[in-house]
Backbone and ligand atoms as CSV (ligand in chain L), in Angstrom:
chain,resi,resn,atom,element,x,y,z
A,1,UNK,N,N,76.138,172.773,113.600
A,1,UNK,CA,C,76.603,171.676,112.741
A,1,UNK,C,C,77.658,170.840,113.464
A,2,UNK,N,N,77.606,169.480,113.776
A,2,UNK,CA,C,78.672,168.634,114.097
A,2,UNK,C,C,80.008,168.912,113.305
A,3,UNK,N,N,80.720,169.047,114.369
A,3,UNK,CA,C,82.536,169.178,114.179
A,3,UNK,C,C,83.185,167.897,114.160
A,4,UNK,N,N,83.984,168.019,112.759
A,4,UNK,CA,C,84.664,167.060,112.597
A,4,UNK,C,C,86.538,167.313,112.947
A,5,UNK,N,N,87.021,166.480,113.573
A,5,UNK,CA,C,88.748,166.818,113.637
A,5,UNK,C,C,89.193,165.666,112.710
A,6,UNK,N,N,89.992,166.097,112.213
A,6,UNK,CA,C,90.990,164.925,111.198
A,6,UNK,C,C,92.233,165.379,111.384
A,7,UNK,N,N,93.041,164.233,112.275
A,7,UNK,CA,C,94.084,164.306,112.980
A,7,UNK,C,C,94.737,163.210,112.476
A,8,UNK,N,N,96.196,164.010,111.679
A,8,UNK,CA,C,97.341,162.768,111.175
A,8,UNK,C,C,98.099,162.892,112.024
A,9,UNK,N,N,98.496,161.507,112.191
A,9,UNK,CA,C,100.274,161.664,113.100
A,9,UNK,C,C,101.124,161.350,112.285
A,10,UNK,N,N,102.688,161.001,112.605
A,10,UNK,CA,C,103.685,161.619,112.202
A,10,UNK,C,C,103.915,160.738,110.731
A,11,UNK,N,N,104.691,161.787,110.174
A,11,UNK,CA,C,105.016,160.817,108.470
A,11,UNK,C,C,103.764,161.104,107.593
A,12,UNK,N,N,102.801,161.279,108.062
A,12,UNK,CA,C,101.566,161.619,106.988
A,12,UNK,C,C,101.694,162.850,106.427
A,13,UNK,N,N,102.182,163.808,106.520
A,13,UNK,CA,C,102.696,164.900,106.056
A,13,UNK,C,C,103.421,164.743,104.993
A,14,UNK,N,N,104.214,163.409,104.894
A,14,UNK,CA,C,104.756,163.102,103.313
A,14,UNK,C,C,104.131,162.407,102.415
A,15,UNK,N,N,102.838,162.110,102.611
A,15,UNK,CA,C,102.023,161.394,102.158
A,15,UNK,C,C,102.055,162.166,100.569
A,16,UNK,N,N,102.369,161.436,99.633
A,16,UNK,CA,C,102.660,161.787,98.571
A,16,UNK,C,C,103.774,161.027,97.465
A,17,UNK,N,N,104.662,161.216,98.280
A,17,UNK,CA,C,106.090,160.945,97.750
A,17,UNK,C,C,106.426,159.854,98.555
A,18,UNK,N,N,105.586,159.464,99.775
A,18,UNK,CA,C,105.961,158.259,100.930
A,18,UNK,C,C,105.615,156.707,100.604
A,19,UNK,N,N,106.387,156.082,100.160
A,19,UNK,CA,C,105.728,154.429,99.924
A,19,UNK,C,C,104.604,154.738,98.733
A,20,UNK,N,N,104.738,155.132,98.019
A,20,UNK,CA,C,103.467,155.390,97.293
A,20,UNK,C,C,102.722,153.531,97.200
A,21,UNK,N,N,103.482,152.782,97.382
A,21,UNK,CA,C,103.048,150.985,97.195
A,21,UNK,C,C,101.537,150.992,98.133
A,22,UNK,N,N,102.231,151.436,99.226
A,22,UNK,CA,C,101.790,151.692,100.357
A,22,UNK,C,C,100.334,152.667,100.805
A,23,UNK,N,N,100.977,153.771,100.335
A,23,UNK,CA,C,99.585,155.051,100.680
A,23,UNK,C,C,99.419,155.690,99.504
A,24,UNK,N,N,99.939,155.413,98.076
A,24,UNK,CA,C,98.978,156.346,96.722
A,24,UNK,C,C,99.854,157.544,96.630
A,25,UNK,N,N,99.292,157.947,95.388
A,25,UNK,CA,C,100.102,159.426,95.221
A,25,UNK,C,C,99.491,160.385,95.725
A,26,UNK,N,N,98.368,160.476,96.180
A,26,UNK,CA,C,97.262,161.283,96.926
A,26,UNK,C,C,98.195,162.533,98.139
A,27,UNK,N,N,98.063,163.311,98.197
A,27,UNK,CA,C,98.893,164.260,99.279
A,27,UNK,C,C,98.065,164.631,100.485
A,28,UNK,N,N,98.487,164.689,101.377
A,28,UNK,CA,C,97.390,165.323,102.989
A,28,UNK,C,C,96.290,166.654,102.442
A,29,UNK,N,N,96.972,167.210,101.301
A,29,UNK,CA,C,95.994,168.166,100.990
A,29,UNK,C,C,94.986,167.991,100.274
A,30,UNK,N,N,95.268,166.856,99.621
A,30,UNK,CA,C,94.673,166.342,98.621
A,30,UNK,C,C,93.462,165.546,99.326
A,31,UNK,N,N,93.560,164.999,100.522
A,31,UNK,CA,C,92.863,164.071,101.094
A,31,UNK,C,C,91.712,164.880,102.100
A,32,UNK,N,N,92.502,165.972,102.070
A,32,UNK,CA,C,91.578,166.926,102.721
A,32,UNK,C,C,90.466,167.843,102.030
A,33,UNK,N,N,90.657,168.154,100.817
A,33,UNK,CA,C,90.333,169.080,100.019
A,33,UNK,C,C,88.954,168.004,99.407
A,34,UNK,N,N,89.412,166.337,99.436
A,34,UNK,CA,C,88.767,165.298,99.039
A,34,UNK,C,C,87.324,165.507,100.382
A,35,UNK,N,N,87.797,165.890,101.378
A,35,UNK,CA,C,86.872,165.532,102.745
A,35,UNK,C,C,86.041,166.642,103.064
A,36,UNK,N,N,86.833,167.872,102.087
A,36,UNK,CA,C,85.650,168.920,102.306
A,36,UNK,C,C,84.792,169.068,101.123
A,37,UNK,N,N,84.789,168.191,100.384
A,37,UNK,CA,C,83.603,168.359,99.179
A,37,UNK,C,C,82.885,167.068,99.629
A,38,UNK,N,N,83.634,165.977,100.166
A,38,UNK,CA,C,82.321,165.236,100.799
A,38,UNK,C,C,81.492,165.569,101.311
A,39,UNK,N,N,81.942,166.517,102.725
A,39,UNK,CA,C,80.762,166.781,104.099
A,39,UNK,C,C,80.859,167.648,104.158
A,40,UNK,N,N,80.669,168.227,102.860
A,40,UNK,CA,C,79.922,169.791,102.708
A,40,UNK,C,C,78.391,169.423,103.290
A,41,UNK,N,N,78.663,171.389,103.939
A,41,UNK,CA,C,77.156,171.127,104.261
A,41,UNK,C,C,76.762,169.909,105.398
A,42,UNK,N,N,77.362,169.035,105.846
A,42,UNK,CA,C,77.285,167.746,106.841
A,42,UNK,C,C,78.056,168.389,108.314
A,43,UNK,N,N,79.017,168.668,107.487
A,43,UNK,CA,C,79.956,168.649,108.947
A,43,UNK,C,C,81.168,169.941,109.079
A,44,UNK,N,N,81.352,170.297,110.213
A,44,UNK,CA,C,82.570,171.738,110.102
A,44,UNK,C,C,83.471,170.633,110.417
A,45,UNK,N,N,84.552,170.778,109.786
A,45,UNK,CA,C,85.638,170.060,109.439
A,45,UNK,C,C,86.977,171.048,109.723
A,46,UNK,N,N,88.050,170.323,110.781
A,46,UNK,CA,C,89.065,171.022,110.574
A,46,UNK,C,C,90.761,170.074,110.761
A,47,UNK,N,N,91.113,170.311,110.804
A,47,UNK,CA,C,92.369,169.433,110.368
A,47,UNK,C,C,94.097,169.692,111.052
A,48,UNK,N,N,94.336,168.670,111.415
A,48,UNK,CA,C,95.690,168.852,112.376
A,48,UNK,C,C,96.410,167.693,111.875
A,49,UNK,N,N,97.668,168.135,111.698
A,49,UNK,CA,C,98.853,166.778,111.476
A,49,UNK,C,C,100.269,167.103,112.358
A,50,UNK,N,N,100.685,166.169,113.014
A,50,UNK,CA,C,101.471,166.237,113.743
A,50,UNK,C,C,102.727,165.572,113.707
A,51,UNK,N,N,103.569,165.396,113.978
A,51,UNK,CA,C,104.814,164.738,114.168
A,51,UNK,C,C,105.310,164.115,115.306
A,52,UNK,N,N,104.327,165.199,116.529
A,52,UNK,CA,C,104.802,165.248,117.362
A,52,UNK,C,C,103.719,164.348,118.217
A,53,UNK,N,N,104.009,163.667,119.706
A,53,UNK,CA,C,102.997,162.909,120.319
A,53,UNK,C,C,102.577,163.514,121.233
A,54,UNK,N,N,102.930,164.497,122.163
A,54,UNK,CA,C,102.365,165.776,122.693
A,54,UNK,C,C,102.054,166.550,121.759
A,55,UNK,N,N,101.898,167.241,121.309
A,55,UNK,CA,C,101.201,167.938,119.931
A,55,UNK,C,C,99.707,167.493,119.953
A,56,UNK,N,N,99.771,165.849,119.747
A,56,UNK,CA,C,98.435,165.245,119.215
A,56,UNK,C,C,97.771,165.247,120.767
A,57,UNK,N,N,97.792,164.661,121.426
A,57,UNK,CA,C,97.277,165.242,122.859
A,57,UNK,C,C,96.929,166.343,123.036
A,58,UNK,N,N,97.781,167.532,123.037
A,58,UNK,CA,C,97.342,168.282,123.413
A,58,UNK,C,C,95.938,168.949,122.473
A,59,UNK,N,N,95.994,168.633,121.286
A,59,UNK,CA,C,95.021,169.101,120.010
A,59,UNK,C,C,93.363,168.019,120.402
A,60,UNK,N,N,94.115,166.986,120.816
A,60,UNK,CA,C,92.881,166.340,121.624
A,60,UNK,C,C,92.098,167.075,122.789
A,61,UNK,N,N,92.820,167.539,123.388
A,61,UNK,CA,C,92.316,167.888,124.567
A,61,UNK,C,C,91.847,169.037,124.466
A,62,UNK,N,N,92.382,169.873,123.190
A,62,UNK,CA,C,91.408,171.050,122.842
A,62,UNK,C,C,90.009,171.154,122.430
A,63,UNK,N,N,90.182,170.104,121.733
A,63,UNK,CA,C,89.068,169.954,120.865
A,63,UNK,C,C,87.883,169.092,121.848
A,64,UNK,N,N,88.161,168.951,122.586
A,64,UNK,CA,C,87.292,168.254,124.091
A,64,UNK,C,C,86.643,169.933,124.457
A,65,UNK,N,N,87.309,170.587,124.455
A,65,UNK,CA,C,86.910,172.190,125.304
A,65,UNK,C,C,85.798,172.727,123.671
A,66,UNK,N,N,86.483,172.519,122.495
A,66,UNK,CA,C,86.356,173.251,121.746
A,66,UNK,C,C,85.140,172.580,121.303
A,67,UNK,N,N,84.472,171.201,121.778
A,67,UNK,CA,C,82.820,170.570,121.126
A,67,UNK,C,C,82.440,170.970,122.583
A,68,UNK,N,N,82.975,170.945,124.000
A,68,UNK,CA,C,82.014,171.205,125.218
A,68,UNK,C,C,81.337,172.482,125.337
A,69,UNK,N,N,82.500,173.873,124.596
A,69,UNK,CA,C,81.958,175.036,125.046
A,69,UNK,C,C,80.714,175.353,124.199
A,70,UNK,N,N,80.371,174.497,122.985
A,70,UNK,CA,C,78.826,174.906,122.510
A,70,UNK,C,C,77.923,173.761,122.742
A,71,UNK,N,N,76.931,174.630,123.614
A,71,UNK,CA,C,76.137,173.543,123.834
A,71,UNK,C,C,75.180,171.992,122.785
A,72,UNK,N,N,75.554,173.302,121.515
A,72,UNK,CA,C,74.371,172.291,120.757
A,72,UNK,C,C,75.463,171.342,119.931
A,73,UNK,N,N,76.986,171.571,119.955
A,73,UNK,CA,C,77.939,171.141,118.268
A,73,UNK,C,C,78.174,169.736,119.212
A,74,UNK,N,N,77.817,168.730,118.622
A,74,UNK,CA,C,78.691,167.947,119.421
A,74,UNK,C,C,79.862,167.529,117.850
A,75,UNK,N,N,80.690,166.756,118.714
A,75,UNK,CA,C,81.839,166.368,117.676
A,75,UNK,C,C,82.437,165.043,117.642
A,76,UNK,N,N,83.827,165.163,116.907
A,76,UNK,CA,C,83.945,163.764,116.685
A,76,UNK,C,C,85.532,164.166,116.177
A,77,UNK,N,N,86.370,162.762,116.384
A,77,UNK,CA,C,87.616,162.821,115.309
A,77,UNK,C,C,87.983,161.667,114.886
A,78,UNK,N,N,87.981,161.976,113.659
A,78,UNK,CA,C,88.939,160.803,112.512
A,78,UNK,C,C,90.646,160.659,113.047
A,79,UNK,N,N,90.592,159.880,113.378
A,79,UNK,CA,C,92.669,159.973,113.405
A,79,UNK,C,C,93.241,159.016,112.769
A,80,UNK,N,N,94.378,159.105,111.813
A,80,UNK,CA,C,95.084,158.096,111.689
A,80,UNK,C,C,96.293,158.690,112.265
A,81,UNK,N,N,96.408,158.300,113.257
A,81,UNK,CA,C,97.875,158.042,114.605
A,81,UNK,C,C,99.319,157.556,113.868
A,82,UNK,N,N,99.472,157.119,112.652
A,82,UNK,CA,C,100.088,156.408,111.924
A,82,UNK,C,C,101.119,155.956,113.146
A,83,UNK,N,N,102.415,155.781,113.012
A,83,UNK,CA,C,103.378,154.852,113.918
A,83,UNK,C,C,102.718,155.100,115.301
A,84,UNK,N,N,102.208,156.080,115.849
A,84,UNK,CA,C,101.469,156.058,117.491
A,84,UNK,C,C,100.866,155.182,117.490
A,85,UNK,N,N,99.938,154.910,116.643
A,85,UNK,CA,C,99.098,154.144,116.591
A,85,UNK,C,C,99.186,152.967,117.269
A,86,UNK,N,N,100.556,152.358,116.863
A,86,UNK,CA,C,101.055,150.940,117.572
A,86,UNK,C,C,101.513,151.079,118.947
A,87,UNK,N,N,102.385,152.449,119.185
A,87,UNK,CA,C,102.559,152.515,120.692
A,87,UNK,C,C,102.286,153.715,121.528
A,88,UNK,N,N,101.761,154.756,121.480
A,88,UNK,CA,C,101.240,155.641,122.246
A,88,UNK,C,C,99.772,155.741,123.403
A,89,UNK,N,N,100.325,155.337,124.455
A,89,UNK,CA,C,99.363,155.224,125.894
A,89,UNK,C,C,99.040,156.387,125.785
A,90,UNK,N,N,99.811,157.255,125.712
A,90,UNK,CA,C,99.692,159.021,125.825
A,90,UNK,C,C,98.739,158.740,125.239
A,91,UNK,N,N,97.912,159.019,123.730
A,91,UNK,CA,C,97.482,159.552,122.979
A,91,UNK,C,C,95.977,158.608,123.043
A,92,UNK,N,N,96.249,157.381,123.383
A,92,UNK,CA,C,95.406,155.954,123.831
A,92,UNK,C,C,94.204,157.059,125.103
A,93,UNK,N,N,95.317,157.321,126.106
A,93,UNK,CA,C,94.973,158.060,127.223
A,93,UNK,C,C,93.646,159.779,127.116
A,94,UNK,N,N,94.397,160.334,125.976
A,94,UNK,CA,C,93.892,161.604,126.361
A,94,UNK,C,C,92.121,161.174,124.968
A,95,UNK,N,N,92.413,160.478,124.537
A,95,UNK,CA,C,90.695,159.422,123.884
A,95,UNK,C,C,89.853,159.205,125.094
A,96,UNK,N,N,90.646,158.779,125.715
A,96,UNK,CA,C,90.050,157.622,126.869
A,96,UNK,C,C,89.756,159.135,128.203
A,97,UNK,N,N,90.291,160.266,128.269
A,97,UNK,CA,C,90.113,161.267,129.256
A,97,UNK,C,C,89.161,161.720,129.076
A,98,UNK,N,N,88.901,162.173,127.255
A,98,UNK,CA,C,87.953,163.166,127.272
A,98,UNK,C,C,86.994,162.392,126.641
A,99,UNK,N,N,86.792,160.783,126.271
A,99,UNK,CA,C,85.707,160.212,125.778
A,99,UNK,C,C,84.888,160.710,124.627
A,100,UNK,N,N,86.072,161.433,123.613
A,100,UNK,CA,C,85.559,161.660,122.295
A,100,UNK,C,C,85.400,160.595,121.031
A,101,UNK,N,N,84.636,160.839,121.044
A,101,UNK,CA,C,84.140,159.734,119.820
A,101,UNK,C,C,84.508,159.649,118.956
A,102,UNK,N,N,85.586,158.667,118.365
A,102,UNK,CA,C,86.531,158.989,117.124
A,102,UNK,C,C,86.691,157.171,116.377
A,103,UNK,N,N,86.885,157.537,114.872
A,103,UNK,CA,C,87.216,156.693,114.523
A,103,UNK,C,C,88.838,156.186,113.745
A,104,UNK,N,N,89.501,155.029,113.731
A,104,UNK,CA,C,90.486,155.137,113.570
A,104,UNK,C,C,90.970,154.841,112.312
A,105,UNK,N,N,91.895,154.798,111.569
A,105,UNK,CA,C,92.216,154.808,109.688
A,105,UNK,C,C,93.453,154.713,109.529
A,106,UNK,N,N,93.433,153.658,108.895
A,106,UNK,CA,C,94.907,153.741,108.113
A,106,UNK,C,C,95.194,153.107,107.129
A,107,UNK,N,N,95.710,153.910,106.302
A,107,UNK,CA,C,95.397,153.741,104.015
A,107,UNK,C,C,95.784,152.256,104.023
A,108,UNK,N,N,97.176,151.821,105.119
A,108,UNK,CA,C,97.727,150.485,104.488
A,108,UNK,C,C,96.469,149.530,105.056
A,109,UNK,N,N,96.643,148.442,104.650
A,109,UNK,CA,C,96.180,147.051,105.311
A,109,UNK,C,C,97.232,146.875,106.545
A,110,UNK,N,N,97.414,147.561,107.416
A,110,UNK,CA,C,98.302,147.145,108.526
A,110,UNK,C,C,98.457,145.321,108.731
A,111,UNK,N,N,97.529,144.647,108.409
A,111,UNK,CA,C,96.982,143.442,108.625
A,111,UNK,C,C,98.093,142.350,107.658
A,112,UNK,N,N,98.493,142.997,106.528
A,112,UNK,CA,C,99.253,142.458,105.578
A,112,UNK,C,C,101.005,142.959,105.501
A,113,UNK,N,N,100.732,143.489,106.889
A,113,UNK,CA,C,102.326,144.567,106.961
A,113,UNK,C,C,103.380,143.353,108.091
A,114,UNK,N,N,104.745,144.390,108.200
A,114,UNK,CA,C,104.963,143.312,109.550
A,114,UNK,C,C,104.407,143.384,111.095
A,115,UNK,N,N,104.538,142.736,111.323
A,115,UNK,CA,C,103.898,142.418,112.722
A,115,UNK,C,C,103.552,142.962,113.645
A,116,UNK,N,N,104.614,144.042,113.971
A,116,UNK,CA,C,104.526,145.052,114.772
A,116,UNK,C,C,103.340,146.257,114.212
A,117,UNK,N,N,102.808,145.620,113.060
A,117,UNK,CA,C,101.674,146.771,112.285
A,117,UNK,C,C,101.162,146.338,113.262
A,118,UNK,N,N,100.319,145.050,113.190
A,118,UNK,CA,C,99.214,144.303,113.771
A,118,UNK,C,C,98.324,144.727,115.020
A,119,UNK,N,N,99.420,145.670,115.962
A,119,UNK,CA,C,98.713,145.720,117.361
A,119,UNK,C,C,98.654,147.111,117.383
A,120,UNK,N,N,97.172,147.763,117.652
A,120,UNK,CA,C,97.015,149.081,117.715
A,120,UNK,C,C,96.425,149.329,119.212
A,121,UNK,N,N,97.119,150.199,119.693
A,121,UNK,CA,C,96.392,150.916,121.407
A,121,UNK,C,C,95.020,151.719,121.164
A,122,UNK,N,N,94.742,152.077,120.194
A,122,UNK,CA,C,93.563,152.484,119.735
A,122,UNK,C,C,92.218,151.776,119.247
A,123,UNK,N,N,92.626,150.654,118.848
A,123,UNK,CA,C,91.493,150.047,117.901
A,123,UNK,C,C,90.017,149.334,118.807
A,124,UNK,N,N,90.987,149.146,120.549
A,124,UNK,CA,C,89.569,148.424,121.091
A,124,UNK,C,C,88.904,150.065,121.725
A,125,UNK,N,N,88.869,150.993,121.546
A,125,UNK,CA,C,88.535,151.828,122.065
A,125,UNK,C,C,87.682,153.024,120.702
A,126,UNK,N,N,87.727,152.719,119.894
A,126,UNK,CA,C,87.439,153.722,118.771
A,126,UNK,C,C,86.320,152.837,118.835
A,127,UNK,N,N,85.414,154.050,117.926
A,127,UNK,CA,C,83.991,154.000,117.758
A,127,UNK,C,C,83.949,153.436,116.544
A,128,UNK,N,N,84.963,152.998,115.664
A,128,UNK,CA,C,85.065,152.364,114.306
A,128,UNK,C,C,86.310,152.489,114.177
A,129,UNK,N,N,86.717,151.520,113.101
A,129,UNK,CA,C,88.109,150.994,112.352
A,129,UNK,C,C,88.250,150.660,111.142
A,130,UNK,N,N,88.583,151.798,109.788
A,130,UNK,CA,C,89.194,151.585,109.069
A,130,UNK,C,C,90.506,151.252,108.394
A,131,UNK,N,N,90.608,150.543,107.623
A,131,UNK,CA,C,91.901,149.672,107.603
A,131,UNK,C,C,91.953,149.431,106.205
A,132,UNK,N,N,93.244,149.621,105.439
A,132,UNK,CA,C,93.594,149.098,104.014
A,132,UNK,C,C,92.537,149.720,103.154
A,133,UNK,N,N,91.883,150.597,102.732
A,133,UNK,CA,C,91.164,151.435,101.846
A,133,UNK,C,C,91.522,152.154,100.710
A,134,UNK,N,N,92.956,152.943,101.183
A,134,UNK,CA,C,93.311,153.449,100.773
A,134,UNK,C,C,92.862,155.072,101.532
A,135,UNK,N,N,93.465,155.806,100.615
A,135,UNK,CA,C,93.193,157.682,100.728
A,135,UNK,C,C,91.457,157.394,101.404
A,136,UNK,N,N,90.569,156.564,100.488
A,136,UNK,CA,C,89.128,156.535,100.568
A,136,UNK,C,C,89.080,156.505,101.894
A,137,UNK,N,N,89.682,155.637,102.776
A,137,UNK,CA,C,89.424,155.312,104.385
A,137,UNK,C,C,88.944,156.619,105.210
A,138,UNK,N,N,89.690,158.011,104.449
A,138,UNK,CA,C,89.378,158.921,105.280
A,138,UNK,C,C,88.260,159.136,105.459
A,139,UNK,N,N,87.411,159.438,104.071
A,139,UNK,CA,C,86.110,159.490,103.419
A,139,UNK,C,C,84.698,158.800,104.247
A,140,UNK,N,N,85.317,157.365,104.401
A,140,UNK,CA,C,84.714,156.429,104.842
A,140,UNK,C,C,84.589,156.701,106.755
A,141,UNK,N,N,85.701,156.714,106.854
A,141,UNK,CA,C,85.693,156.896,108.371
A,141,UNK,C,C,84.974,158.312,108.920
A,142,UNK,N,N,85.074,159.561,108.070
A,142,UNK,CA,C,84.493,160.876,108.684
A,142,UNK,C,C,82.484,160.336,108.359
A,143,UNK,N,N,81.988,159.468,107.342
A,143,UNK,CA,C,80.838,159.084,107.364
A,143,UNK,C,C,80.453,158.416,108.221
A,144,UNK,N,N,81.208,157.580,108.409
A,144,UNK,CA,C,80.913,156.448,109.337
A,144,UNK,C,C,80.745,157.357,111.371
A,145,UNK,N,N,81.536,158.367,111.171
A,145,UNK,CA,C,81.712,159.123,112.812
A,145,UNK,C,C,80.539,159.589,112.576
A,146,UNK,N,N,80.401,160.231,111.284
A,146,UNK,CA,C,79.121,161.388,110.969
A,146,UNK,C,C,77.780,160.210,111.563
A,147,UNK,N,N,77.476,159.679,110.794
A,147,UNK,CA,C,76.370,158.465,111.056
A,147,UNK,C,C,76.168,158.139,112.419
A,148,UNK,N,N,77.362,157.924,112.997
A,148,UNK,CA,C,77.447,157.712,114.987
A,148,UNK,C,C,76.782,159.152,115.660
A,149,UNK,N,N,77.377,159.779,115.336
A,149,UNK,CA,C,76.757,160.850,116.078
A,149,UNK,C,C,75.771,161.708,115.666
A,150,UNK,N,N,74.811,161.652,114.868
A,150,UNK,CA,C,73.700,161.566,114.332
A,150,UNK,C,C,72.483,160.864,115.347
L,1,DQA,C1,C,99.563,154.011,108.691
L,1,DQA,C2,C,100.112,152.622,109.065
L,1,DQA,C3,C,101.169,152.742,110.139
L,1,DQA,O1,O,101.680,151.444,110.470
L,1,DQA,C4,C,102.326,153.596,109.670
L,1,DQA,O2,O,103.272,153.765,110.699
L,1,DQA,C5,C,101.873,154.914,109.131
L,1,DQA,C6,C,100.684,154.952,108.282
L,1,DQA,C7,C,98.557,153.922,107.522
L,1,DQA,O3,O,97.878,154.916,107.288
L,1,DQA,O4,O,98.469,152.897,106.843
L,1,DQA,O5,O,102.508,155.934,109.327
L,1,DQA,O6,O,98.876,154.550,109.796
């Protein structure tokens, strides 16, 4: 069965109580618990949130070993990078090393935020881009990877 990673970066862990204007009352568990009754049965699904920007690298680079060592699983990851998003080469980099196929998400409309939302190191390089959805984006984006690598 295709492996799915769903990888938050930092601050999504308060997703709950955080800007609710912003990202909903919805919680990381909540969004997850939402993603395993979707792709049931679709997809093995597993889940990392970080704080940290080595952290997320390095969980990248596992998960490169962890779809290569079976021959038949191939995989995929959802990330919303949240603040990396705008400036992490690192994390830009270890996408771009191991050429995993991932798509990128994030609940706000970055598009309607300030400015410094606007520019993501990720977005010309992802296999898709969700944006302003809400919680749903996750939903949307693990279908949308699912469908690619199909
Ligand atoms: C975010 C948008 C980012 O600009 C912000 O730093 C986040 C969350 C989103 O999901 O809308 O942490 O990625």
């Amino acid at each position: 069965m295709i492996k799915l990673l769903v990888i938050n970066g930092p601050n999504l862990n308060l997703l709950g109580l955080r800007e609710t204007s912003h990202y909903g009352t919805l919680t990381l568990k909540d969004i997850e618990a939402n993603l395993e009754v979707r792709l049931k049965n679709k997809a093995e699904l597993s889940f990392f949130q970080s704080n940290h920007e080595g952290a997320i690298v390095d969980r990248i680079q596992a998960a490169y070993q962890e779809f290569k060592d079976s021959e038949e699983t191939k995989g995929g990851i959802v990330i919303n990078p949240g603040a990396f998003g705008h400036t992490s080469i690192a994390i830009r980099d270890a996408l771009l090393a191991t050429a995993i196929k991932f798509v990128e998400i994030h609940i706000s409309n970055v598009y309607a935020r300030e400015e410094f939302r606007h520019k993501s190191l990720l977005s010309d390089i992802a296999s898709g881009v969700i944006v302003g959805c809400g919680p749903l984006g996750y939903e949307l984006a693990a279908e949308a990877l699912l469908a690619k690598l199909n």
